[in-house]
C-alpha positions in Angstrom: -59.1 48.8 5.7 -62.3 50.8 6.1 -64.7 51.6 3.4 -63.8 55.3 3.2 -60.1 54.9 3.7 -60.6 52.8 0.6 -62.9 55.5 -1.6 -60.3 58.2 -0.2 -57.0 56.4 -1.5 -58.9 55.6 -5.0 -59.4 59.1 -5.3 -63.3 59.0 -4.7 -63.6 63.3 -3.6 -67.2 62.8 -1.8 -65.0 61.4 1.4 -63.0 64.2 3.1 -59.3 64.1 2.2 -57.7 63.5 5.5 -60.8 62.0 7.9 -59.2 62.3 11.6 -60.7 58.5 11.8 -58.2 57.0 9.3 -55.0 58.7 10.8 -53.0 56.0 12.5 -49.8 56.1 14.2 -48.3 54.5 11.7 -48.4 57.6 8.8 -52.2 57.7 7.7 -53.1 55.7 4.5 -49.5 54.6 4.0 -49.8 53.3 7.5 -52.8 51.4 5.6 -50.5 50.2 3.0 -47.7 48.9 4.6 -49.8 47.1 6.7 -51.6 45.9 3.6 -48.5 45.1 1.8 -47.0 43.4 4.9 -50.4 41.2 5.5 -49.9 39.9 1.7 -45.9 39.4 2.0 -46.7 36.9 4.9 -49.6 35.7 3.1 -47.7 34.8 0.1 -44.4 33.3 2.0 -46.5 31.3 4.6 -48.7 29.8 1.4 -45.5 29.0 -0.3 -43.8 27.0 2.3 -47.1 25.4 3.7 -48.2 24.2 0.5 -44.8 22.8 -0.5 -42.3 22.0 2.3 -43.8 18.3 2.9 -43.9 17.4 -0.7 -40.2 18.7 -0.5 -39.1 16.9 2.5 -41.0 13.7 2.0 -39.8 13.3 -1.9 -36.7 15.1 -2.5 -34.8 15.1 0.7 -37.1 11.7 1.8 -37.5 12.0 5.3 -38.4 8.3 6.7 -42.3 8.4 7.9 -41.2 7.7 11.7 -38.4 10.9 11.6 -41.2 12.7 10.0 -43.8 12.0 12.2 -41.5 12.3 15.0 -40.4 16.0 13.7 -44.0 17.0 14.1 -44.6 15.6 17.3 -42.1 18.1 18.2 -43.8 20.7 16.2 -46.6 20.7 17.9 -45.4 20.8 21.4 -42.9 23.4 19.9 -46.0 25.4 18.4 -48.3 25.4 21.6 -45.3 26.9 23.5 -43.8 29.7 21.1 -46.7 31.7 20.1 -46.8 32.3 23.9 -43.1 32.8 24.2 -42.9 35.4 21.7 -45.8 37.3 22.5 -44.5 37.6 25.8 -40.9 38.6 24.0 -42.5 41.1 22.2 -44.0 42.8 25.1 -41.0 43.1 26.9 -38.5 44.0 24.3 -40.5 46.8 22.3 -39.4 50.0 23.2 -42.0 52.2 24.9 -43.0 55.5 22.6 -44.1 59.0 23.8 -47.7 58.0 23.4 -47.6 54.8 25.7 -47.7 51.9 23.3 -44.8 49.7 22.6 -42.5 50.3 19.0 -42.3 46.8 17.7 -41.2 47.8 14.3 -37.7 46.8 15.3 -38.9 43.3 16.2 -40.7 42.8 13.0 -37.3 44.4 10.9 -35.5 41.9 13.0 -38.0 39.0 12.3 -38.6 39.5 9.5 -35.2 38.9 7.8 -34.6 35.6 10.0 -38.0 34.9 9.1 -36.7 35.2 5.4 -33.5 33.2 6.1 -35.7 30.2 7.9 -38.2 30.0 4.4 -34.6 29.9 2.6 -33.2 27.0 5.1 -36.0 25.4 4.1 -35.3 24.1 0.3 -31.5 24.4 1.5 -31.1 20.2 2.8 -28.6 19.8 5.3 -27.1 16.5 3.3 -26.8 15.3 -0.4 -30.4 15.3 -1.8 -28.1 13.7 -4.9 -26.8 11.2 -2.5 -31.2 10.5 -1.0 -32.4 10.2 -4.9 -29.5 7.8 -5.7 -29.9 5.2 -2.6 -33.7 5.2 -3.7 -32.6 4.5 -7.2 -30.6 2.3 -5.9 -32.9 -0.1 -3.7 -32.6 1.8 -0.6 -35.1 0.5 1.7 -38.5 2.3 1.2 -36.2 4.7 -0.7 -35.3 6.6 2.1 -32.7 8.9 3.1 -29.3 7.3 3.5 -28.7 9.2 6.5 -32.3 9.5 8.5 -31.2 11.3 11.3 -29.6 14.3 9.2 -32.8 14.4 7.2 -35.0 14.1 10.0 -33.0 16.8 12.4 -33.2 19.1 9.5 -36.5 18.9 8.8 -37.8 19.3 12.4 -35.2 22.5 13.0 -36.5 24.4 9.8 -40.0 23.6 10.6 -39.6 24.7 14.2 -37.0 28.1 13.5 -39.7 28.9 10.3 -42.3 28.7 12.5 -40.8 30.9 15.4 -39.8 33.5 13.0 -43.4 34.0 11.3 -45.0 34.0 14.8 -42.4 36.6 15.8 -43.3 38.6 13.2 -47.0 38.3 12.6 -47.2 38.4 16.8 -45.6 41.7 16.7 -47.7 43.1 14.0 -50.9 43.2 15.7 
């Protein structure tokens, strides 16, 4: 946001009320906002799951080190492919406006409730976290999940669907 867009929506009266320089397709100042707003919501829902989502799937659901590592092998040959792939998408799918550029607020609508439904999948375990903490309490082998392969495919499809849905989203917002 621009210095005077800013002293204009405080209220600061030395800035003209409606500068033809701030007026945005999107509405003006509340084009601003949103886009503010939006920026945080992503900000706050990508912090969240990056800065817990290994803790969670390495000591509650207890994905075994090689499933995990494996997972994000596949996350990063996943990752270099999709922001691509959806960028891509989102050219071709936007609708075309009067004025030339693409609509891709139907994209982000879209995206952004799957993106909402993959940060939910996440704390969601496929299998009986109960069941993981138990066979660790138990003497499970390097406490690990009972089942590793449940564990570990659910791990490397939230990761992977979480991350296609913010790139979707964020992709289509700039």
């Amino acid at each position: 946001m621009c210095l005077s867009c800013l002293r204009n929506f405080l209220g600061d009266t030395s800035v003209s009320a409606n500068p033809d320089h701030l007026k945005s397709a999107s509405g003006g100042h509340l084009g601003h906002v949103a886009f503010g707003a939006t920026m945080l919501a992503s900000a706050a829902l990508h912090n969240i799951f990056a800065t817990y989502y290994l803790d969670f799937f390495l000591s509650v659901v207890r994905v075994n080190h090689a499933a995990f590592y494996g997972a994000q092998l596949l996350f990063l040959a996943w990752n270099a492919v999709n922001d691509l792939l959806f960028g891509w998408l989102s050219d071709r799918l936007a609708p075309m406006r009067a004025d030339g550029r693409r609509n891709r607020l139907p994209i982000i609508r879209v995206g952004g409730l799957l993106w909402c439904v993959a940060f939910c999948m996440v704390w969601w375990p496929w299998t009986d976290v109960a069941a993981a903490g138990a066979a660790g309490a138990a003497g499970h082998p390097r406490h690990h999940h009972p089942q590793p392969w449940l564990a570990a495919a659910n791990f490397a499809f939230v990761l992977c669907f979480y991350d296609a849905m913010l790139t979707l989203v964020e992709v289509s917002e700039e």
